[in-house]
N, CA, C and O atoms as CSV, one atom per row, in Angstrom:
chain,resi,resn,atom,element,x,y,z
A,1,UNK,N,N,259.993,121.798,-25.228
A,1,UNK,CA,C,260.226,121.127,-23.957
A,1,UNK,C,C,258.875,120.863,-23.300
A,1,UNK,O,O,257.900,121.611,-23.372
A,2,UNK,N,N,258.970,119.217,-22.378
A,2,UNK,CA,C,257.821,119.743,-22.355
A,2,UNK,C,C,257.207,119.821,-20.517
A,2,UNK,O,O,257.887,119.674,-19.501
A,3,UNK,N,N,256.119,120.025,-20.603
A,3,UNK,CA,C,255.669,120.572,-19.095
A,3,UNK,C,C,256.630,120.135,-18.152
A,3,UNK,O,O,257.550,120.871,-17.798
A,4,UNK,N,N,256.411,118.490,-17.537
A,4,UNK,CA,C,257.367,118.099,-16.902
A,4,UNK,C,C,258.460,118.556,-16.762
A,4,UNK,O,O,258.645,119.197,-15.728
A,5,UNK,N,N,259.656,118.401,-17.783
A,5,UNK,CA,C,260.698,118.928,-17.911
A,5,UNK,C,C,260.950,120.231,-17.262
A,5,UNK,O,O,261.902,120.317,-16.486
A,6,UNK,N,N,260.126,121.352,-17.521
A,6,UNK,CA,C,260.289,123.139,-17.169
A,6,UNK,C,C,260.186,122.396,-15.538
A,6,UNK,O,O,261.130,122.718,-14.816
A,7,UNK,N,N,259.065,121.374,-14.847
A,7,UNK,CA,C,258.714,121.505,-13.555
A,7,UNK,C,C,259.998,120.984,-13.337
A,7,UNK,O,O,260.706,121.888,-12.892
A,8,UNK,N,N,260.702,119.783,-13.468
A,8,UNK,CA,C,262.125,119.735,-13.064
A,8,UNK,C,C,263.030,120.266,-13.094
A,8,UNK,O,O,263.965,120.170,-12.300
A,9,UNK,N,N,262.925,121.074,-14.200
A,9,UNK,CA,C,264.173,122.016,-14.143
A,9,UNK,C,C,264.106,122.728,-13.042
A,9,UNK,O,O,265.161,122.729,-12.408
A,10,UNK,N,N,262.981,123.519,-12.448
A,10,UNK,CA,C,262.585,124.886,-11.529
A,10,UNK,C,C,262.707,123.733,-9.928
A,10,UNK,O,O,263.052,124.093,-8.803
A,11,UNK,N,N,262.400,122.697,-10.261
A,11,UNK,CA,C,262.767,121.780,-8.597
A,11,UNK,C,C,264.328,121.614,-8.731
A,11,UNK,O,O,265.025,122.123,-7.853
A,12,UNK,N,N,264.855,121.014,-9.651
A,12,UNK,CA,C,265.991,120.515,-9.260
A,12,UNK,C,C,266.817,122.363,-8.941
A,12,UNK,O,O,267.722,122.311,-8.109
A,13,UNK,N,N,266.562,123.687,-9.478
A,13,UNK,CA,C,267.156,124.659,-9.483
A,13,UNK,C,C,266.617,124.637,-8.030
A,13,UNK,O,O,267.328,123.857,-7.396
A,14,UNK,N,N,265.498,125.257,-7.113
A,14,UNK,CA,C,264.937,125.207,-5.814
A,14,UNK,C,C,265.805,123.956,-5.111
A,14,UNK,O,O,266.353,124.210,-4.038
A,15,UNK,N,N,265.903,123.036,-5.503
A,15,UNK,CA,C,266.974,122.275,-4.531
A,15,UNK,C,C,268.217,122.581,-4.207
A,15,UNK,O,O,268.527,122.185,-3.084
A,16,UNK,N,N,269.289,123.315,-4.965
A,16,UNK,CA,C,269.714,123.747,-5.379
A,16,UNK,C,C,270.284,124.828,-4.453
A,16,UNK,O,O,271.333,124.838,-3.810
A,17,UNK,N,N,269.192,125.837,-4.575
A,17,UNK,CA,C,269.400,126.909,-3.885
A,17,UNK,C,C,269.572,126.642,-2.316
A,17,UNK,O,O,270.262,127.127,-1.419
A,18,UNK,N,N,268.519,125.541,-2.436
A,18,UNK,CA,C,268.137,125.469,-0.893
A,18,UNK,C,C,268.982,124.883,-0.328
A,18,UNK,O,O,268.944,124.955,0.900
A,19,UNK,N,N,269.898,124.206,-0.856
A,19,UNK,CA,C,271.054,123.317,-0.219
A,19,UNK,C,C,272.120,124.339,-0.571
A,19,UNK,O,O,273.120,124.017,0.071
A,20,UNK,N,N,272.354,125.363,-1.255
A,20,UNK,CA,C,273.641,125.889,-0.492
A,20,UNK,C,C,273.133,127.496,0.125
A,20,UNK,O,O,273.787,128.538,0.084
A,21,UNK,N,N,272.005,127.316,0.586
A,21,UNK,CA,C,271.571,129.127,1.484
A,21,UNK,C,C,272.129,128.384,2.944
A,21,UNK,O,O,272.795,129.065,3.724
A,22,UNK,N,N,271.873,127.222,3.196
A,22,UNK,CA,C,272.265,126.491,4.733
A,22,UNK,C,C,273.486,125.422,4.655
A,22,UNK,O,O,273.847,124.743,3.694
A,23,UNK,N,N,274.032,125.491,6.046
A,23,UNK,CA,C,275.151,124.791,6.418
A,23,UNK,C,C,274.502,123.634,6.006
A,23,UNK,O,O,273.274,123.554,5.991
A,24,UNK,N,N,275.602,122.293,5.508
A,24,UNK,CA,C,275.143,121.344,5.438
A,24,UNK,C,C,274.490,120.185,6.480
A,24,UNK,O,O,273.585,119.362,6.347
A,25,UNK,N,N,275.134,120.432,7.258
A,25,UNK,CA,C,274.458,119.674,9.126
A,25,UNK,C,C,274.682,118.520,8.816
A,25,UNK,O,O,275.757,118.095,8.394
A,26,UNK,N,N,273.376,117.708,9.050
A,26,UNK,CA,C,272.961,115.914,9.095
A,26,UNK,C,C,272.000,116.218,7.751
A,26,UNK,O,O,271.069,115.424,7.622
A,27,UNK,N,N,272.081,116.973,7.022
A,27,UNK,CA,C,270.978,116.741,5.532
A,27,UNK,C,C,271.209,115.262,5.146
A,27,UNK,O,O,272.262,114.696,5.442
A,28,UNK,N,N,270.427,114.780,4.625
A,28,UNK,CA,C,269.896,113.654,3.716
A,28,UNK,C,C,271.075,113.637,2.765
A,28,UNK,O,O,271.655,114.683,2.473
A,29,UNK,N,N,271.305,112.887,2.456
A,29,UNK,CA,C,272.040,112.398,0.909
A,29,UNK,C,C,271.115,113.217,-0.185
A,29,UNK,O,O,271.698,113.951,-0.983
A,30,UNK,N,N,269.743,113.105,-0.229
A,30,UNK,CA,C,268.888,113.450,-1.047
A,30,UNK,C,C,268.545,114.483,-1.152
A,30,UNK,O,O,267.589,114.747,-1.882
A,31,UNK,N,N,269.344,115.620,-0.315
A,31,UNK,CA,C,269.219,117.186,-0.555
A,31,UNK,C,C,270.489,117.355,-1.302
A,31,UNK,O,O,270.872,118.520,-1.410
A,32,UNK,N,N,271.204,116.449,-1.829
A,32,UNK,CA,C,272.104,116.942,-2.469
A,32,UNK,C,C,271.909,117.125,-3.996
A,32,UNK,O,O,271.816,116.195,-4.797
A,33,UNK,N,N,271.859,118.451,-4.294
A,33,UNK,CA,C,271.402,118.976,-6.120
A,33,UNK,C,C,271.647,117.480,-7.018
A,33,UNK,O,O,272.623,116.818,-6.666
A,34,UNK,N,N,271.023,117.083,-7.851
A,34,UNK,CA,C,271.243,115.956,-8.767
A,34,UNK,C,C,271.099,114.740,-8.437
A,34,UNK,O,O,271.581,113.883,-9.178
A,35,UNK,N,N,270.318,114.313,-7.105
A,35,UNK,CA,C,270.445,113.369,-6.030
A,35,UNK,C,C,269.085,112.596,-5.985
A,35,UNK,O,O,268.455,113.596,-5.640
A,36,UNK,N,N,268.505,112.015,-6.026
A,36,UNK,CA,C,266.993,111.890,-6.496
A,36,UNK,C,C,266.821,110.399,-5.296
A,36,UNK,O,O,267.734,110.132,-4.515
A,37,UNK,N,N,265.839,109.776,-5.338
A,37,UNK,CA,C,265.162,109.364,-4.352
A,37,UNK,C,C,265.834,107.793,-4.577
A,37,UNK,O,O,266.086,107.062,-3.619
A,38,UNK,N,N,266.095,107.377,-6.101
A,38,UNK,CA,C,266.420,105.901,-6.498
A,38,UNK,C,C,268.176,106.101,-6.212
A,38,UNK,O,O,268.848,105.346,-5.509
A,39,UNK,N,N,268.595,107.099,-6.822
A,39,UNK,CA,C,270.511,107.459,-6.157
A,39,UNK,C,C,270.422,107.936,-5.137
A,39,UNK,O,O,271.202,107.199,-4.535
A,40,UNK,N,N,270.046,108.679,-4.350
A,40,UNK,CA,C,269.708,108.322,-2.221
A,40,UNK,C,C,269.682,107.030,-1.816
A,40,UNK,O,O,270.319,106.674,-0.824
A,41,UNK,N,N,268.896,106.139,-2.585
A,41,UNK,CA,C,268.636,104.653,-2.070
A,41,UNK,C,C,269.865,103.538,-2.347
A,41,UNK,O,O,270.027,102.513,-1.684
A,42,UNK,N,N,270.466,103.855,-3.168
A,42,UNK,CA,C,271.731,103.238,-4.196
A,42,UNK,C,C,273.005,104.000,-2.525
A,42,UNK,O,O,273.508,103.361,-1.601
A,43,UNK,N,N,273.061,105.154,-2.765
A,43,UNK,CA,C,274.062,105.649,-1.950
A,43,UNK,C,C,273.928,105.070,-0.376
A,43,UNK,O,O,274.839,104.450,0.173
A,44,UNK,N,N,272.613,105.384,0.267
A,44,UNK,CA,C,272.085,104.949,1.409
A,44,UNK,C,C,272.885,103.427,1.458
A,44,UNK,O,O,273.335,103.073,2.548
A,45,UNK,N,N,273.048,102.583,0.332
A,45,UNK,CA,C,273.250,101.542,0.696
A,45,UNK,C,C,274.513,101.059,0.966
A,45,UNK,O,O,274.728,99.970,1.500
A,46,UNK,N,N,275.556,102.037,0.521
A,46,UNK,CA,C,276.784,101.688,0.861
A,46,UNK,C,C,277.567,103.081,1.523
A,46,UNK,O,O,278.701,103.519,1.329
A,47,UNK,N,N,276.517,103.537,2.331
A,47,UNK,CA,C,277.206,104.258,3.546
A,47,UNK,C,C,277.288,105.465,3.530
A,47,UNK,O,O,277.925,106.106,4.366
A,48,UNK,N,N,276.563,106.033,2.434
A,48,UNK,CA,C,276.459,107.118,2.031
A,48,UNK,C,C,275.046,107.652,2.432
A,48,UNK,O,O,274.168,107.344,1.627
A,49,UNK,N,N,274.697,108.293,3.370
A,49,UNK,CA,C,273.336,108.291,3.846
A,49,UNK,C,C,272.718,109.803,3.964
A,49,UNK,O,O,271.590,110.297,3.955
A,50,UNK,N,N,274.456,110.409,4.114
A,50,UNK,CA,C,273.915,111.892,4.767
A,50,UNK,C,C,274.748,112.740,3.741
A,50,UNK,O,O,275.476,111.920,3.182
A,51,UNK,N,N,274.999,114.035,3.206
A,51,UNK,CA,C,275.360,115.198,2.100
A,51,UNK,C,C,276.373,114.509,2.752
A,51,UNK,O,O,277.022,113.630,2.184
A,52,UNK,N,N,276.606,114.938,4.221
A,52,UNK,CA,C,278.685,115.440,4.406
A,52,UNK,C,C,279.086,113.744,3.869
A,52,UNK,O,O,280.126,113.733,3.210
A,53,UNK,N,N,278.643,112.798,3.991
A,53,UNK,CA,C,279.579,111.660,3.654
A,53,UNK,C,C,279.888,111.470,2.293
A,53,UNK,O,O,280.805,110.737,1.925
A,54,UNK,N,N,279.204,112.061,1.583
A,54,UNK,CA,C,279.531,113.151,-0.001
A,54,UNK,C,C,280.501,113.994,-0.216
A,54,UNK,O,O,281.346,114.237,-1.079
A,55,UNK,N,N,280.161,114.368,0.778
A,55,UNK,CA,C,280.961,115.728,0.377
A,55,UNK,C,C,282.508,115.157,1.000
A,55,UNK,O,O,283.451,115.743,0.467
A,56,UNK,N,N,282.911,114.103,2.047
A,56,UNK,CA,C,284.061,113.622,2.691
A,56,UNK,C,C,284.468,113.069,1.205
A,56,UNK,O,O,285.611,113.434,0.929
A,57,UNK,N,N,283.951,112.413,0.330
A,57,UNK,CA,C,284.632,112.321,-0.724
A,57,UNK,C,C,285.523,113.070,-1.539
A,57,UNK,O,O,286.622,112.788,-2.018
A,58,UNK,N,N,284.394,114.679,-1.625
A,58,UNK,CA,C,284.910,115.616,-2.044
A,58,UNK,C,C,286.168,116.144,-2.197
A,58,UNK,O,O,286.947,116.379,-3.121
A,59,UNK,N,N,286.108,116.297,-0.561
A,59,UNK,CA,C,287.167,116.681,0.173
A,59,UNK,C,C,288.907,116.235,0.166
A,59,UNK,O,O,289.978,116.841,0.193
A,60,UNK,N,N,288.390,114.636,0.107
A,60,UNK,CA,C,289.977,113.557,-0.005
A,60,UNK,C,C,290.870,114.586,-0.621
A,60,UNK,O,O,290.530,115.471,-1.406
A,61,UNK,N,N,292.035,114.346,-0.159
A,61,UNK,CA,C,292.957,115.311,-0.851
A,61,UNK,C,C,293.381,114.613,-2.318
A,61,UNK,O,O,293.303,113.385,-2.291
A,62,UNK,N,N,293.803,115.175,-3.553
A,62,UNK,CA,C,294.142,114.703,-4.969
A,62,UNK,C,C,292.562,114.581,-5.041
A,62,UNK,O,O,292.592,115.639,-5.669
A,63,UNK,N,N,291.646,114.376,-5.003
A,63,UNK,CA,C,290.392,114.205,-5.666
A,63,UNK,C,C,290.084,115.783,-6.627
A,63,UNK,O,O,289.857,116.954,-6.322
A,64,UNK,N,N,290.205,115.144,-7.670
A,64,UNK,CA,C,289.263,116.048,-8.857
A,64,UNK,C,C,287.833,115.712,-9.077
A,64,UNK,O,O,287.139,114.900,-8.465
A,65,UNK,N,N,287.541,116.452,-10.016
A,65,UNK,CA,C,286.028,116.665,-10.555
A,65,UNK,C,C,286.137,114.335,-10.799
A,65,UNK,O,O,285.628,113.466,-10.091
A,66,UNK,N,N,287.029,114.204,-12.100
A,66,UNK,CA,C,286.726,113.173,-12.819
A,66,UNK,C,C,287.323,111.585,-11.418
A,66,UNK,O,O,286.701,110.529,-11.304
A,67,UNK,N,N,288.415,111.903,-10.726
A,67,UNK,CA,C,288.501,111.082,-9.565
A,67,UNK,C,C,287.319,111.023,-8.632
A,67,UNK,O,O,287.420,110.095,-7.829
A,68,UNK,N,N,286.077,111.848,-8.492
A,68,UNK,CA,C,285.274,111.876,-7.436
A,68,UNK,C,C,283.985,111.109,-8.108
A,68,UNK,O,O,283.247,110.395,-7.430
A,69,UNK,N,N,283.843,111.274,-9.151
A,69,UNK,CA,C,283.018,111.114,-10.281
A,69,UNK,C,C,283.066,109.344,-10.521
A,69,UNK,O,O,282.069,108.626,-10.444
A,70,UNK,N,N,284.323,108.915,-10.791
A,70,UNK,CA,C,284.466,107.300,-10.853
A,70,UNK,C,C,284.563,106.954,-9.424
A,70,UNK,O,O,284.526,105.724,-9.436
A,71,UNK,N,N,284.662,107.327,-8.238
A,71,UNK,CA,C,284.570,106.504,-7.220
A,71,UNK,C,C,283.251,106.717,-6.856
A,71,UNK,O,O,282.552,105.716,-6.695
A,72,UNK,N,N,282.613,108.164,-6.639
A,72,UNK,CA,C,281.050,107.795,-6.582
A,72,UNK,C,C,280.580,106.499,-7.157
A,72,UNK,O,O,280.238,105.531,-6.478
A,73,UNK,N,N,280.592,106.565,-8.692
A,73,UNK,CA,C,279.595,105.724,-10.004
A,73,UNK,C,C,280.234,104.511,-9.412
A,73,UNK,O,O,279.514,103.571,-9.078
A,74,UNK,N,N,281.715,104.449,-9.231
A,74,UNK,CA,C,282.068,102.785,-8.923
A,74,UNK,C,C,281.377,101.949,-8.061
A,74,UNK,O,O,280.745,100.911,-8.260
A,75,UNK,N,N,281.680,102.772,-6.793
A,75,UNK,CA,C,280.928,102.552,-5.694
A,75,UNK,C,C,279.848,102.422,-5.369
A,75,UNK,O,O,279.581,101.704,-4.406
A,76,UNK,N,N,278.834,103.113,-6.112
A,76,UNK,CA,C,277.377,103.144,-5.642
A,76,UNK,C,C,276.600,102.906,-6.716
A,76,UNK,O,O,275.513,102.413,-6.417
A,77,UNK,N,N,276.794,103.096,-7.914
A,77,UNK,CA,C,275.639,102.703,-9.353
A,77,UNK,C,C,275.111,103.494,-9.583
A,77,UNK,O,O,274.197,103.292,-10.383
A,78,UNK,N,N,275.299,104.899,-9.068
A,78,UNK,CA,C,275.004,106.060,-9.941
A,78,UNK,C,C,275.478,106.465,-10.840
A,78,UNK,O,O,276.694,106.348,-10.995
A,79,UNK,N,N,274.468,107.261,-12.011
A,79,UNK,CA,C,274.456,107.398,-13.168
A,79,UNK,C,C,275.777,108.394,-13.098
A,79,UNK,O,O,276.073,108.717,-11.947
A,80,UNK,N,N,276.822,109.060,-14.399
A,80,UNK,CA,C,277.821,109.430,-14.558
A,80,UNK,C,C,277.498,110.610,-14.048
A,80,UNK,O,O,278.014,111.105,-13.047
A,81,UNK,N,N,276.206,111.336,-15.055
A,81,UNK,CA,C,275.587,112.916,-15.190
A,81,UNK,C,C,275.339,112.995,-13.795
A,81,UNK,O,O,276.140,113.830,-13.373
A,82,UNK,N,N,274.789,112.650,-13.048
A,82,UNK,CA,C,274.445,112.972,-11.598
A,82,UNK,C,C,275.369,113.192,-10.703
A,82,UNK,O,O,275.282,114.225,-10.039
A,83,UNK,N,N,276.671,112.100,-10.435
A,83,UNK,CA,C,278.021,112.445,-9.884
A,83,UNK,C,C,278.475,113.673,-10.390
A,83,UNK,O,O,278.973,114.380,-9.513
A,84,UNK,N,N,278.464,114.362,-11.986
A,84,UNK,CA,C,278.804,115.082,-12.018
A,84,UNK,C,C,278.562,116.563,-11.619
A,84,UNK,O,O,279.260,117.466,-11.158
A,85,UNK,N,N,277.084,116.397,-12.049
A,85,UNK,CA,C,276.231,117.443,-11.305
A,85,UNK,C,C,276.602,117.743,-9.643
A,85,UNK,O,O,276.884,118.867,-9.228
A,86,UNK,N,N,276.549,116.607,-8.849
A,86,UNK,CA,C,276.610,116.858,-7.636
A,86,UNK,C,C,277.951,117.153,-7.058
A,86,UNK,O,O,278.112,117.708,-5.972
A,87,UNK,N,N,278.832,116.778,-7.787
A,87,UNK,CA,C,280.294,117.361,-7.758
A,87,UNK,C,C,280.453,118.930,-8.176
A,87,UNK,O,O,281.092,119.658,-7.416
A,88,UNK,N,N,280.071,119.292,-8.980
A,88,UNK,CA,C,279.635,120.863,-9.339
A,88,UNK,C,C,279.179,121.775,-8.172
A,88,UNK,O,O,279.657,122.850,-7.810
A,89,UNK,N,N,278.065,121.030,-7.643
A,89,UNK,CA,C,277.378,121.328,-6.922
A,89,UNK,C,C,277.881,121.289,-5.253
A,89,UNK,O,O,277.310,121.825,-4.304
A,90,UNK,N,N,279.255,120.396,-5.240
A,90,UNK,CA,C,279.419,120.347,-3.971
A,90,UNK,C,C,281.093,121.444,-4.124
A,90,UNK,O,O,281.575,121.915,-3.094
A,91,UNK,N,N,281.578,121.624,-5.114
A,91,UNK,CA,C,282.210,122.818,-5.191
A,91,UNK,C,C,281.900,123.789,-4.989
A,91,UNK,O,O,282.549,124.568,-4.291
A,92,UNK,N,N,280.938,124.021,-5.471
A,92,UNK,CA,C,280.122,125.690,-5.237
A,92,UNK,C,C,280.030,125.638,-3.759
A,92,UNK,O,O,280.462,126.622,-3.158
A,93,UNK,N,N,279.612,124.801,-3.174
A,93,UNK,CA,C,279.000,124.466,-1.730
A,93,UNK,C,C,280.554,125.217,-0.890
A,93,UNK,O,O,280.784,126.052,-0.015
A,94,UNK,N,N,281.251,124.406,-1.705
A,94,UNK,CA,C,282.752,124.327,-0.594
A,94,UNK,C,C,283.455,125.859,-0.750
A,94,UNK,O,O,284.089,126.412,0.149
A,95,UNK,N,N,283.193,126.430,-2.117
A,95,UNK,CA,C,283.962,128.149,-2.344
A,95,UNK,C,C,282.410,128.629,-1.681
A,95,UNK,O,O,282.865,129.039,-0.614
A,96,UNK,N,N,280.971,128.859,-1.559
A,96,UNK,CA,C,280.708,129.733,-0.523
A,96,UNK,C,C,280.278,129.305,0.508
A,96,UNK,O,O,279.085,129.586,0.622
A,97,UNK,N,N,280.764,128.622,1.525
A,97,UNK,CA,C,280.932,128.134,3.068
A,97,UNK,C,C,282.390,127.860,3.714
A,97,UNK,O,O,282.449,127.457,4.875
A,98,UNK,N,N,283.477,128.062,3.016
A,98,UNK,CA,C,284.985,128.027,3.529
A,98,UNK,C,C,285.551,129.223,4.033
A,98,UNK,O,O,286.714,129.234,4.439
């Protein structure tokens, strides 16, 4: 593996952490684990600006992992792996802050 890679792995894990030690508030779209600066800009553009309007997806009632996953990617042009990640990521969020 090489350098790069280990440094992303240890940021995207530090993001990670750092987005579920705190309430979510008004965070960025782009503190959300798997969320990067070009899918912030993609999301930003159709209304998706801040975590919770993410996570209101989440939330919809009947939404699963793979329903949250195609309306993200539909909607915004993010990559599959990243919706999924951040869906992971916004579960964990939701079992320790409920």
């Amino acid at each position: 593996m090489s350098r790069n890679t280990n440094q992303n792995a240890a940021t995207t894990s530090e993001k990670k952490r750092n987005f579920m030690k705190e309430p979510m508030g008004e965070k960025d779209v782009t503190a959300l684990p798997a969320i990067g600066e070009i899918s912030g800009e993609k999301l930003k553009a159709k209304g998706y600006g801040k975590a919770k309007n993410v996570y209101g997806v989440y939330l919809l009632p009947g939404t699963d992992k793979n329903k949250f996953v195609r309306t993200i990617v539909d909607k915004t042009g993010i990559r599959v792996q990243e919706a999924e990640k951040c869906y992971d990521a916004l579960e964990e969020y939701h079992t320790n802050h409920s």
